[in-house]
N, C-alpha and C positions, 0 to 999 in steps of 0.2 A: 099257756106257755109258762116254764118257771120262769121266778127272776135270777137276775144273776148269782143274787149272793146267794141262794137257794142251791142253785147249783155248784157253786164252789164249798159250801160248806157239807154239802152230800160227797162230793167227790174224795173230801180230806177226810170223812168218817172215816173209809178205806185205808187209804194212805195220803202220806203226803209226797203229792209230786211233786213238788218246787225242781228244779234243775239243782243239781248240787255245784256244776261250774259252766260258766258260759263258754268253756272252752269246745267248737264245734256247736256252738247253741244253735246254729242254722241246720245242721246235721239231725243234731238232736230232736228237733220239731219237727223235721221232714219224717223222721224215725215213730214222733207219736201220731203226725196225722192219717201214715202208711198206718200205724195201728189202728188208728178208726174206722179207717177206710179196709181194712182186712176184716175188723169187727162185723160192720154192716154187712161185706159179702159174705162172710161165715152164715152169719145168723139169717140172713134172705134163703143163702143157698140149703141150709139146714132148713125151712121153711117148707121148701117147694118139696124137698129130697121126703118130709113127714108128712105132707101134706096127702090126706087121707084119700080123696078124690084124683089125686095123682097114683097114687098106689094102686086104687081098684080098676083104673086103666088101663097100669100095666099086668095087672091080673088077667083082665080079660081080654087084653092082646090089641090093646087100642092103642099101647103107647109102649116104644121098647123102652128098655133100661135104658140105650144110649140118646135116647130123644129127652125121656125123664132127667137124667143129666144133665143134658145141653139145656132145657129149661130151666135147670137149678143155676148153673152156670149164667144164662143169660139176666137172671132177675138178681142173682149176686153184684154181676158188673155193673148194673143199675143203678145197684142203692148203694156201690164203693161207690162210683160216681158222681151220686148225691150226698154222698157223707158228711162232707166239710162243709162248715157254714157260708153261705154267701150275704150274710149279713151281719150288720158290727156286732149285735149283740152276742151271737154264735162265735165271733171270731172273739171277743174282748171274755168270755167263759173259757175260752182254748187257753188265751194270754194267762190268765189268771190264777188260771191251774197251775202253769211252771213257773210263774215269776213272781216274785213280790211286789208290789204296791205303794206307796204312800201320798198322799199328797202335803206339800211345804206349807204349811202356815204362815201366810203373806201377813206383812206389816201393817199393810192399811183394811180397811175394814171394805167391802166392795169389791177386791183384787181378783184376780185368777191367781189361785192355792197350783202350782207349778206342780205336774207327774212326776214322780221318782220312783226308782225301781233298784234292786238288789244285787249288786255284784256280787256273786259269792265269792270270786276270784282274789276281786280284790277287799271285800268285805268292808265296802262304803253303799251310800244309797246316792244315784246318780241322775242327770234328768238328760235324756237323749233320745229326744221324739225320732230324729231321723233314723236309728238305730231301731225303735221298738216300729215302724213303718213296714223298714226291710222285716221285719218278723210276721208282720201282717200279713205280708204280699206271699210269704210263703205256705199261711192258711188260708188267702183267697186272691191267688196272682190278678184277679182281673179288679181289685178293689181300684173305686177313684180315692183320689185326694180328699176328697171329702167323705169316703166312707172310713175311711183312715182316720181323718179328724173325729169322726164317728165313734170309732172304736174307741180310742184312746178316753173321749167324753165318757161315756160309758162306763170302760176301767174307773176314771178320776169320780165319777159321782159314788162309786161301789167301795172305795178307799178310804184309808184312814186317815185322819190331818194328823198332821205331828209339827214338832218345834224341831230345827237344826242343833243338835248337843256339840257347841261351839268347841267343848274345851277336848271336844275328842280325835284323835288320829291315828289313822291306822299308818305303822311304822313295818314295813317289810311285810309280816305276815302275825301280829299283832298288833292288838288294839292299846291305846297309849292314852289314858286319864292324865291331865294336863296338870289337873288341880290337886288332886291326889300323888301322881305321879305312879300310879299303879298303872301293869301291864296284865294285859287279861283276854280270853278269845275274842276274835271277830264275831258278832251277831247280828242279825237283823232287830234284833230287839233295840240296840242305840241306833239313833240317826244322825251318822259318823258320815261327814262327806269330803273330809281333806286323808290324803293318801300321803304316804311316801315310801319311794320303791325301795330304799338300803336297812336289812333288816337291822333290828338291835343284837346284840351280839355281849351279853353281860361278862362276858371274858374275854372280850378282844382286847389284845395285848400293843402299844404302838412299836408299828412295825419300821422295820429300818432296810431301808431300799438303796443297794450300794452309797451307804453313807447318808442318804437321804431321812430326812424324819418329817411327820407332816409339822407337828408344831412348832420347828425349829426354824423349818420354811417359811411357817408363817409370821413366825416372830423378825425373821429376816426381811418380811414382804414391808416392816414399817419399821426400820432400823432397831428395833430392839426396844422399842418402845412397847412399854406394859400396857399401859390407857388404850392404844390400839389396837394391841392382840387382843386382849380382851373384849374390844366390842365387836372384835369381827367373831371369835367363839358365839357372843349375844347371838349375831346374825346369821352364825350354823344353826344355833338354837333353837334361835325364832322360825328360819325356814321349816325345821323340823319337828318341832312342837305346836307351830299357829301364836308362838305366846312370846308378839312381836312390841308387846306394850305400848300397845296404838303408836308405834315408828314407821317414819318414811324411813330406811335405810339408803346410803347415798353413797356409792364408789366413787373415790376421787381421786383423778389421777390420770396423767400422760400416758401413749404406748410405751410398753416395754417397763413397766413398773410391779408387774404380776397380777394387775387389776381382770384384762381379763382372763385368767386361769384361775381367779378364784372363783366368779361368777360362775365357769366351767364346773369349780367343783362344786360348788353352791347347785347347779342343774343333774350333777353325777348323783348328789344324794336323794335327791328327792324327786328325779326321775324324767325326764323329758314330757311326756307324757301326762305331768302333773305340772305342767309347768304354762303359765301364759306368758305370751311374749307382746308385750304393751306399754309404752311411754306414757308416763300421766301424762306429758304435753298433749297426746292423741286424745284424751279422755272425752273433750268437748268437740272434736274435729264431726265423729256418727255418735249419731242417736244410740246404734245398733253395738258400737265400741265396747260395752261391760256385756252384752250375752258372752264372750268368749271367753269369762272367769268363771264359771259354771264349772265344779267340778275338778279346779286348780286347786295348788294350796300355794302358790308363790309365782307374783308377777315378778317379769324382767323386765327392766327396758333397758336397753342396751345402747350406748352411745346418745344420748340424748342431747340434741342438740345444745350450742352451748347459751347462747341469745335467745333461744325462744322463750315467746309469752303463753303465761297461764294466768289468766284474766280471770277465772273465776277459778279459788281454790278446794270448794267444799265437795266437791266431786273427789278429788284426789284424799282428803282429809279424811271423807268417808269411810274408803276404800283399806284407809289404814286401822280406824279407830271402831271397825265395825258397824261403824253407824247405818242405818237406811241407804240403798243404791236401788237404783230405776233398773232393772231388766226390761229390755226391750231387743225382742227379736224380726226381723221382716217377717211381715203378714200375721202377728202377734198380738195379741194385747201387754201391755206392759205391766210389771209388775213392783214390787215392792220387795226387797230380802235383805237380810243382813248375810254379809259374806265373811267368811273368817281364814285372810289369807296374809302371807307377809310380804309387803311391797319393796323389793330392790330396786334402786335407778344406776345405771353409771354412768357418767361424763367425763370429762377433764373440762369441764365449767360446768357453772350451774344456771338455769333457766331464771326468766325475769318473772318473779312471781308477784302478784298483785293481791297480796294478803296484809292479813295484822301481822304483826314483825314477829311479837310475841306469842302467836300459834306457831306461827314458823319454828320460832326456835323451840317449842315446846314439842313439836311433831316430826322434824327433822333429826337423823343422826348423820352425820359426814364420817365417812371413814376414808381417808387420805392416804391413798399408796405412796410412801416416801422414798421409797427405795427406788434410785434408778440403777438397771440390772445393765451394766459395759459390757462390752463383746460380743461374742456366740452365744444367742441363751441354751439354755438347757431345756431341749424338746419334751424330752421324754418326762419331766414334770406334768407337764398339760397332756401331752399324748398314749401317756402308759401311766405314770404312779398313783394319779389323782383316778384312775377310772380300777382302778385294783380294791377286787370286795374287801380286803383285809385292813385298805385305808379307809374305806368308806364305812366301815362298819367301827373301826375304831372312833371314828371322827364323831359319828351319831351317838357311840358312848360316852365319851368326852362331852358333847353337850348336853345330852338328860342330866349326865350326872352335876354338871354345872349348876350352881344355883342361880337362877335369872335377878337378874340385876340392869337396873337402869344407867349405862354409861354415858359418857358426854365429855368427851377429852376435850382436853385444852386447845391442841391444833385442831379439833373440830367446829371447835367454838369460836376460834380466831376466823378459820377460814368465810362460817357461817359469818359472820360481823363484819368482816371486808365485804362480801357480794351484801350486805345491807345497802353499805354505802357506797357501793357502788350504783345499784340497784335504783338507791334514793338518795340524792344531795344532800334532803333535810339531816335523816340519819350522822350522815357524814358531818356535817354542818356542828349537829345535837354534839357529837364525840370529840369536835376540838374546841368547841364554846364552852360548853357547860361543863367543868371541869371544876374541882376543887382549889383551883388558883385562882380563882375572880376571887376580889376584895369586895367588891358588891354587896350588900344586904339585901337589895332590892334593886333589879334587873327591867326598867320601864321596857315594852312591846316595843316601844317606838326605837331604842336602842339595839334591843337585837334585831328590827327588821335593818338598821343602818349597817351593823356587822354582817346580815345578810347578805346585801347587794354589795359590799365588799367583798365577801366570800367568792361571790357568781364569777365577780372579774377576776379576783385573781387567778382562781382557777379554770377559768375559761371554761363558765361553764353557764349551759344556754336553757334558761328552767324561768318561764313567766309563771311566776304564784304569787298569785294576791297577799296583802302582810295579814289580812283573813287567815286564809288558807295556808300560809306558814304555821302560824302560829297555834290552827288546829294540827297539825300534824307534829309540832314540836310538842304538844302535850301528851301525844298519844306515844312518846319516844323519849319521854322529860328523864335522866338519871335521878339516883338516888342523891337525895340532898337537896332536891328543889320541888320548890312547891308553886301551884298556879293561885296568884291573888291580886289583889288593889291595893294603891298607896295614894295618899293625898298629897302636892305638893302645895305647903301655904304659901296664902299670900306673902308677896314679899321676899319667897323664893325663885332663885332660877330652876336647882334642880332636888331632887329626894334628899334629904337628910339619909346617912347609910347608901349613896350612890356615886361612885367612882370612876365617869367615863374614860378619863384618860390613862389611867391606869387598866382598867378593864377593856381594852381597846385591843385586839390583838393584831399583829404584823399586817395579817394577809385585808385589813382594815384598815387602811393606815388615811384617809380620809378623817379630817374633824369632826365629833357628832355633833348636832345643835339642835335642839328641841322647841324653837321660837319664842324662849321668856329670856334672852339676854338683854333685854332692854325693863328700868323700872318701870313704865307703862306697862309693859306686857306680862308684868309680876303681881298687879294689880288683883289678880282672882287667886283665889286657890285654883287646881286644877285636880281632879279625879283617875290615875291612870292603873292601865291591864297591866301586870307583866307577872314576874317569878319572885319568887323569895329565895335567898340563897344563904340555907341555914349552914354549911359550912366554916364561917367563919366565927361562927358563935360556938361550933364543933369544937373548934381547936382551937379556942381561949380556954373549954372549960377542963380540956386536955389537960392544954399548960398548967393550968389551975391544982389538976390531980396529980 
C-alpha cells in the first residue's frame, strides 16, 4: 500500500488540484468523488467489454452482445461502489489532494501542533476540525467519530509545522505586512491567520453623507479633543493591522455618548465573522472560554459589568501582549499558542482588577466618550453611514496610512487613577499623604500607620490591614520623591531630628500622634525605625538656591 505522501506527491506530478475557492467546497467534493467513482466504473466496464474470454463467447454464441454488456455494466457498478475509501487513510489522500495543510508550531515542547488548513477565499490558514469532519463524511458518510479523528491524525502526521507570521493580515482581499507596511498577494506560502473583511482602497477619498463626515463625527464623539481622536484612529488601526501595542483598549462611557456605534463600526471593518465576542471578566469563568479566538482578529466585550472581579490578571494581559494562551477545547488536549488579536472592552465603569497598578496602567488604554448626544439621535449614523463601503474603506485608509503611535490622554489617565483609588484605599491614601507639601525629612512607619487609621474614619471607610501590610503596599505605589529607609532616634530624643508631626498631620487626621518616648525615661535608648525619606524638601531649597 502506498503511503500518504507518496500519493499526494504522485498526484501533483500531474496537476495541482488544491481547490481554488471553498465556495460550494461540498459541491465541489461530491463532484471529484462522482469522478472516481466514474473512474473505477469506466475502467471495470472497459475491462469486461476487452476481456478476451468474454469476446470468444460472444463469438461463438455463448454469450449475446446485450448479456456481454449487462456484465460490463454489472462489475462497473461494483468497483463505482467500492471506489471511495472507507478508511482514514484513503479518506485523509482524497483531503489532501484539494486542501492545504499545515500544522501550528505549539509553544511548549510535548504539545499537540493544532491542524490548519487554507482558505483560498479568504487567504488565511484556519483550524476548523468540525468543518474539515463534514468534508469526511462526504468521502465516507458512514465514518465514526473516531474514524474522523483518524483521518484528521493522519493528514496532521503527513504535514508541515510552521510558525504563525504574527505581523501579517489579510485586509479585504490583500495581504498587509505590518512591519513593512507593504501590501502583496494572498498565498499559502505565509501563515497569515488574522482577516479583515473592508478592502484597502489607496484612493478612497473621505466621503460626505448629507453633511456627515466620519472624522468630524468622530472628533465630535469626544468634544473636540485631539489626545482622543487620536487614540480611537490607534484603535481603527490596531483592529486592522493586529498592531495593538500589547493594549487593552477600553470604551468609556454612558448610553447615548456614540460609544456604542463606534464598537459597531470597529465590527463593520473588520467583519463580524472575524470578530469574538468575549469579556475578559469571562476569561477565568470555562477552561474552554479562549477556543473561541481561534481565527479572530479582534475581541469584544461589550458592556462589561461595571463591579466585576478579575482576580487573576495574566490571562487577560496575555491575550493582549501576545504572550503564551492555553487553548483548550471539550474532549481535546490543550495546547499552547500565541494569538495576535486586539482586545476592545466597553463599559461605563470599570472592573475590580487584582493586579500591579503599574501593569495596569502600562497595558490599559481608556478612551472616554465625553460627548453626551440631547434629543433625537441620529439613526442613520449607526444604521446606514458607518456600514457604507465608501466609509469603511476610507476609514482603513486613514489608519494604514497613520503612523502607530503609543497614546495615553490625560482624561484617560485621570480616569484610570480614580478607579485606583477607588479600587484600593491604600492608592487613594498614597495620593493625598505623600505629596510634596510634608515638611518631613523622614516619615517614621509608625506615623503614617496613625494618619492611616485616621484616614479609614474619616472617610468611612471599612479596610482591616495589618500596619505590615500597609506599608507593603504603600511601597509598591510610593510617588516620585520618596524613598523606603531607617532612621535612628537618639538617646535622649523624643522624636527624628528632620521630623514634623504636627505640621505634617493632615485634616482628615486630626487625632495627636504619640510614639511612646514623651517621657525622659522612655528617651533613655536610642530607637531604630522603618519609614520614608522625603527628599522633596531638600528639592526646593536647592531650587531656591538656583
Amino acid at each position: 500500500m502506498k503511503s500518504l505522501e507518496s500519493e499526494i506527491l504522485e498526484a501533483r506530478k500531474n496537476e495541482d488540484k488544491h481547490f481554488k475557492t471553498f465556495k460550494g467546497v461540498r459541491g465541489q467534493l461530491i463532484k471529484e468523488c462522482q469522478a472516481i467513482k466514474d473512474q473505477a466504473y469506466q475502467q471495470a466496464y472497459d475491462e469486461v467489454m476487452t476481456d478476451s474470454k468474454h469476446l470468444e463467447n460472444v463469438k461463438a454464441g455463448k454469450l449475446t452482445e446485450a448479456q456481454h454488456e449487462e456484465l460490463a455494466r454489472q462489475k462497473g457498478e461494483e468497483k463505482s461502489g467500492k471506489a471511495l475509501p472507507t478508511n482514514p487513510l484513503g479518506v485523509a489522500i482524497i483531503l489532501k489532494k484539494h486542501i492545504r495543510f499545515i500544522r501550528i508550531k505549539p509553544e511548549a515542547q510535548g504539545q499537540k501542533a493544532p491542524l490548519y488548513f487554507y482558505n483560498p477565499d479568504f487567504g488565511i490558514w484556519l483550524e476548523d476540525n468540525e468543518f474539515l469532519q463534514d468534508l469526511i463524511s462526504v468521502i465516507y458518510p458512514n465514518a465514526t467519530e473516531k474514524q474522523a479523528f483518524d483521518t484528521l491524525y493522519k493528514i496532521a502526521r503527513q504535514s508541515q509545522m510552521k510558525e504563525i507570521q504574527g505581523n501579517y493580515t489579510v485586509i479585504g482581499k490583500q495581504l498587509y505586512n505590518a512591519k513593512t507596511g507593504v501590501f502583496e498577494d494572498p498565498t499559502p506560502d505565509i501563515t497569515a491567520t488574522r482577516k479583515i473583511k473592508t478592502d484597502y482602497n489607496p484612493g478612497a477619498k473621505e466621503p460626505i453623507i448629507n453633511g456627515w463626515k466620519p472624522t468630524a463625527w468622530l472628533l465630535e464623539l469626544f468634544d473636540g479633543d485631539e489626545e482622543l481622536y487620536n487614540l480611537a484612529i490607534q484603535i481603527i488601526k490596531a483592529s486592522i493591522t493586529g498592531q495593538s501595542l500589547q493594549k487593552i483598549f477600553w470604551l468609556f462611557g454612558e448610553g447615548g455618548t456614540g460609544k456604542g456605534t463606534f464598537q459597531q463600526l470597529l465590527i463593520n471593518l473588520v467583519g463580524m465573522e472575524n470578530v469574538a465576542s468575549l469579556k475578559i471578566t469571562g476569561l477565568t469563568k470555562s477552561q474552554f472560554s479562549t477556543s473561541i479566538l481561534l481565527g479572530k482578529s479582534l475581541v469584544i466585550g461589550d458592556d462589561v459589568q461595571k463591579d466585576a472581579v478579575i482576580k487573576d490578571t495574566s490571562d487577560m494581559f496575555s491575550l493582549a501582549t501576545g504572550d503564551i494562551m492555553t487553548i483548550e477545547d471539550k474532549g481535546k488536549r490543550p495546547y499552547s499558542i500565541r494569538l495576535n488579536m486586539t482586545v476592545v472592552q466597553s463599559s461605563n465603569g470599570l472592573p475590580r482588577m487584582n493586579g500591579d497598578k503599574s501593569a495596569i496602567d502600562r497595558r490599559f488604554r481608556i478612551l472616554p466618550f465625553t460627548k453626551v448626544f440631547k434629543g433625537k439621535p441620529n439613526k442613520a449614523i449607526k444604521e446606514d453611514y458607518i456600514n457604507r463601503k465608501e466609509v469603511l474603506e476610507y476609514l482603513v485608509k486613514l489608519a494604514i496610512e497613520t503612523p502607530i503611535a503609543d497614546i495615553n490622554p490625560k482624561k484617560s489617565i485621570e480616569i484610570l487613577e480614580e478607579h485606583h483609588k477607588d479600587m484600593n484605599p491604600v492608592i487613594d491614601f498614597v495620593s493625598k499623604f505623600f505629596t510634596d507639601e510634608l515638611t518631613s525629612e523622614f516619615i517614621p512607619n509608625s506615623f503614617v500607620y496613625h494618619v492611616w487609621k485616621g484616614f479609614l474614619e474619616y472617610y468611612g471607610i471599612k479596610e482591616n490591614r495589618s500596619e505590615m501590610g500597609l506599608h507593603r503596599e504603600i511601597k509598591s505605589n510610593l510617588p516620585e520623591g520618596f524613598a523606603v529607609g531607617q532612621k535612628v532616634i537618639p538617646a535622649g530624643q523624643q522624636i527624628h531630628k528632620g521630623f514634623y508631626p504636627k505640621e505634617d498631620l493632615p485634616p482628615f487626621a486630626s487625632v495627636a500622634y504619640a510614639n511612646g518616648r514623651a517621657t525622659p525615661e522612655k528617651q533613655k535608648k536610642p530607637k531604630n525605625e522603618r519609614g520614608y525619606y522625603n527628599h522633596w524638601p531638600e528639592y526646593k531649597k536647592r531650587r531656591k538656591r538656583n
